[in-house]
C-alpha positions in Angstrom: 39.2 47.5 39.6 36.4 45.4 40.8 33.8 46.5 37.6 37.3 45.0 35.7 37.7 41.5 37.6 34.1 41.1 37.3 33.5 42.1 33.7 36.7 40.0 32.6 35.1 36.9 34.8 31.8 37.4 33.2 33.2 36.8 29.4 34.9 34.1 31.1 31.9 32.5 32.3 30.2 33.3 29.0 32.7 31.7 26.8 33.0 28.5 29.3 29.2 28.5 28.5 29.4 28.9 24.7 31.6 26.5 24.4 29.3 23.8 26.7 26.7 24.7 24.6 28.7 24.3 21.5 29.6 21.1 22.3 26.0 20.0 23.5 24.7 21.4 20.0 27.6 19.5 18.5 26.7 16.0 20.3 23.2 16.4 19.6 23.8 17.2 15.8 25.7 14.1 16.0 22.9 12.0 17.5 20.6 13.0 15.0 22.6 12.6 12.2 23.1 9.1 13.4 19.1 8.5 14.1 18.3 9.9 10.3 21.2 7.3 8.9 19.6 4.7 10.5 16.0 5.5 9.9 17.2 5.7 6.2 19.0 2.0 6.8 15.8 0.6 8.4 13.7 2.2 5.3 15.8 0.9 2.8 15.3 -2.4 4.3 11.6 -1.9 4.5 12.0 -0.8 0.4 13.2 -4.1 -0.1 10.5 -6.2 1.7 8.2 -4.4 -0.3 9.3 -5.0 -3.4 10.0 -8.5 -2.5 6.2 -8.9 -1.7 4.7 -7.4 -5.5 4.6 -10.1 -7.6 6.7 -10.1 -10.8 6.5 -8.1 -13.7 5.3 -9.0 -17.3 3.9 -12.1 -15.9 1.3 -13.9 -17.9 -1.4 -15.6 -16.2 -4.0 -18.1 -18.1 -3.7 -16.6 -20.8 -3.4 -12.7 -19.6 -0.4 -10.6 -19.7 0.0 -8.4 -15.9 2.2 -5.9 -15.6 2.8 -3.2 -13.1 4.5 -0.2 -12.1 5.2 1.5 -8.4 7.2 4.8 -8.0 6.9 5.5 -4.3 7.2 9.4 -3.2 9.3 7.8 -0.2 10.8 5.1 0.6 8.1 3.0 1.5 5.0 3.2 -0.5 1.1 2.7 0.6 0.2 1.7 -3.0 0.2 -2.5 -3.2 -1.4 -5.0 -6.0 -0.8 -8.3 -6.1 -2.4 -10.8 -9.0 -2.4 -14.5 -9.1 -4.6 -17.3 -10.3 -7.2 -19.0 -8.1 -8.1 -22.3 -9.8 -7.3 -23.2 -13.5 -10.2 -20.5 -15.1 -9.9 -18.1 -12.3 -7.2 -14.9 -12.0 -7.9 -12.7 -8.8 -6.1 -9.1 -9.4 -6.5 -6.2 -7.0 -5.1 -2.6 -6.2 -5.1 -0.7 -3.1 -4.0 2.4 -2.0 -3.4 2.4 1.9 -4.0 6.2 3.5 -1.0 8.5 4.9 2.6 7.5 3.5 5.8 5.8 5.4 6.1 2.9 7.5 2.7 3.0 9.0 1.0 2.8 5.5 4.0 0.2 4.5 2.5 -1.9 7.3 -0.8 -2.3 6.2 0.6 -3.4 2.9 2.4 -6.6 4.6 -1.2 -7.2 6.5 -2.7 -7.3 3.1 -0.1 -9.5 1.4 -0.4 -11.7 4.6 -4.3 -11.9 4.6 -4.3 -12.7 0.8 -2.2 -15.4 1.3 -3.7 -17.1 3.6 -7.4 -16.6 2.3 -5.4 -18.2 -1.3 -4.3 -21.0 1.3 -8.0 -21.8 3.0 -9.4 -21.8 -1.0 -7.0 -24.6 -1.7 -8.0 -26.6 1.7 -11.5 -26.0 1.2 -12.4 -24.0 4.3 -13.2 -20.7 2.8 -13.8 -19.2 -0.6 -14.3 -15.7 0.6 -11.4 -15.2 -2.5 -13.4 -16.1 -5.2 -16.1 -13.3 -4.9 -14.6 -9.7 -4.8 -17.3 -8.4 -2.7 -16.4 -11.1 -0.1 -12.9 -10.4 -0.2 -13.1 -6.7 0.2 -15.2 -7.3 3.4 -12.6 -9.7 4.6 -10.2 -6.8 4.2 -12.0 -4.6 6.1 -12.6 -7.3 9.4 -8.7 -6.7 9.5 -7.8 -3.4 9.3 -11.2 -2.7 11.8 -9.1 -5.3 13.9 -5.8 -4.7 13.5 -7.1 -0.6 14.7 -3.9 0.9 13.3 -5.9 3.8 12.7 -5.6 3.3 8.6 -8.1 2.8 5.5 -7.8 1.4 2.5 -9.1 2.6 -0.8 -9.2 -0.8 -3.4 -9.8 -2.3 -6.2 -10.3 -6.2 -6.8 -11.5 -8.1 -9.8 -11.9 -11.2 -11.0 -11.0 -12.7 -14.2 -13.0 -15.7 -15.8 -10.7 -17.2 -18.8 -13.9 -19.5 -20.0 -16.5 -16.9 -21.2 -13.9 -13.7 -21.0 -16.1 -12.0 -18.0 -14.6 -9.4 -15.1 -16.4 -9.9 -11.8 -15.2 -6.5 -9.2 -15.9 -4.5 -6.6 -14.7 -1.3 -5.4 -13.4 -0.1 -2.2 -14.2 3.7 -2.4 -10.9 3.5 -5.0 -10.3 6.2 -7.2 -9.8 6.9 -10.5 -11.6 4.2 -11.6 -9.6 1.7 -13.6 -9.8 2.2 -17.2 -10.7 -0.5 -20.0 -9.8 -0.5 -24.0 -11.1 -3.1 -26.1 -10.4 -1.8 -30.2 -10.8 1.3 -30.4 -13.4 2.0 -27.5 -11.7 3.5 -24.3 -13.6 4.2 -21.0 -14.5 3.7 -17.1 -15.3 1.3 -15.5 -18.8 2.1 -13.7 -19.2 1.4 -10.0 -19.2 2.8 -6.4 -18.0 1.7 -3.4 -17.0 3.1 0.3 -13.5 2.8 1.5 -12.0 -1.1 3.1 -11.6 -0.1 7.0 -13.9 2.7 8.0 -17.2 1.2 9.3 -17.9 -2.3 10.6 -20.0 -3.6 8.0 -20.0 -2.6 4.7 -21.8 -3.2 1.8 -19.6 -3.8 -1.2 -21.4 -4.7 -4.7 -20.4 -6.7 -7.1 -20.1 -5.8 -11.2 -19.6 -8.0 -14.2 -18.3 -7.2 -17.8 -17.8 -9.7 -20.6 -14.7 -8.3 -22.6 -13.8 -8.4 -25.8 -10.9 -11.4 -27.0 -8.6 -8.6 -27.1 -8.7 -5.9 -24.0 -6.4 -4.3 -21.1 -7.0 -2.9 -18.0 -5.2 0.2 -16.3 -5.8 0.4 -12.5 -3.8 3.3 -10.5 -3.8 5.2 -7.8 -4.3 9.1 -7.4 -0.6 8.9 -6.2 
């Protein structure tokens, strides 16, 4: 009789204790069910700032037609470009590709847009024209992610365009494939070499011109 009673108040104790657990499995499904639908609502929101911050599409500039294209593999993407003109000859264009993926990468993207728009802002005063030389800019760049220490690099391209005598001033920032150029019928790399915006203190970037053709394009893109 007392192997019975304690057998039957075993399964008794048993199924008290599968049904706490089920319930604690249940709440904690719950929970994280409720974290992912607001990690998606927080990314979606992020999506959006993004793609508020790229400029616009089939935009013509001086002259020059820009256009652009970014798929992300998540919500947030590390690729960011941005193009706009610097003084009435001048058209600053630039491509980076951030390392990692997510909202870490995403960040350094808003640093970037940020930083270019306030180096666009001290041009315009008159207190710094560390925009109008790629080389300068991409060392700019890399003060502030080496600052920032988020723990991130940045692999860019920035070029200059000179309406007046057709020439492409750039540099690169470790950035690969190399953007390609077409003028007629000829189709090929850019040359150049450059280490990565954010992995050593001081860098030194060089600087490459190319007068183009009256009628060219330019393809920059990431290995993404």
């Amino acid at each position: 009789v007392d192997h019975v009673i304690h057998g039957i108040l075993d399964k008794i104790r048993l199924a008290k204790l599968n049904k706490r657990l089920q319930q604690e499995l249940e709440d904690g499904n719950n929970k994280l069910r409720e974290g992912i639908r607001e990690l998606r609502v927080d990314q979606k929101a992020g999506l959006q700032v993004q793609l508020r911050m790229l400029p616009d599409t089939n935009k013509v500039i001086q002259g020059i037609k820009f256009d652009h294209s970014v798929r992300p593999s998540l919500y947030l993407s590390g690729d960011f470009l941005d193009y706009f003109s610097i003084d009435s000859d001048r058209t600053l264009f630039y491509f980076a590709d951030v390392s990692g993926h997510g909202a870490s990468s995403a960040f350094v993207t808003v640093l970037l847009k940020n930083l270019t728009m306030r180096l666009k802002r001290n041009f315009k005063r008159g207190s710094s024209d560390e925009i109008t030389c790629p080389a300068r800019f991409l060392k700019r760049v890399n003060q502030e992610i080496i600052t920032s220490d988020l723990d991130k690099h940045i692999t860019i391209f920035a070029g200059i365009l000179d309406r007046t005598n057709r020439e492409l001033t750039y540099s690169i920032g470790g950035h690969f494939p190399l953007p390609i150029v077409l003028e007629g019928a000829s189709v090929e790399y850019l040359e150049g070499r450059g280490v990565a915006v954010g992995l050593f203190q001081d860098p030194e970037f060089n600087v490459y011109h190319r007068i183009l053709n009256p009628h060219f394009n330019i393809t920059v893109f990431s290995d993404g």
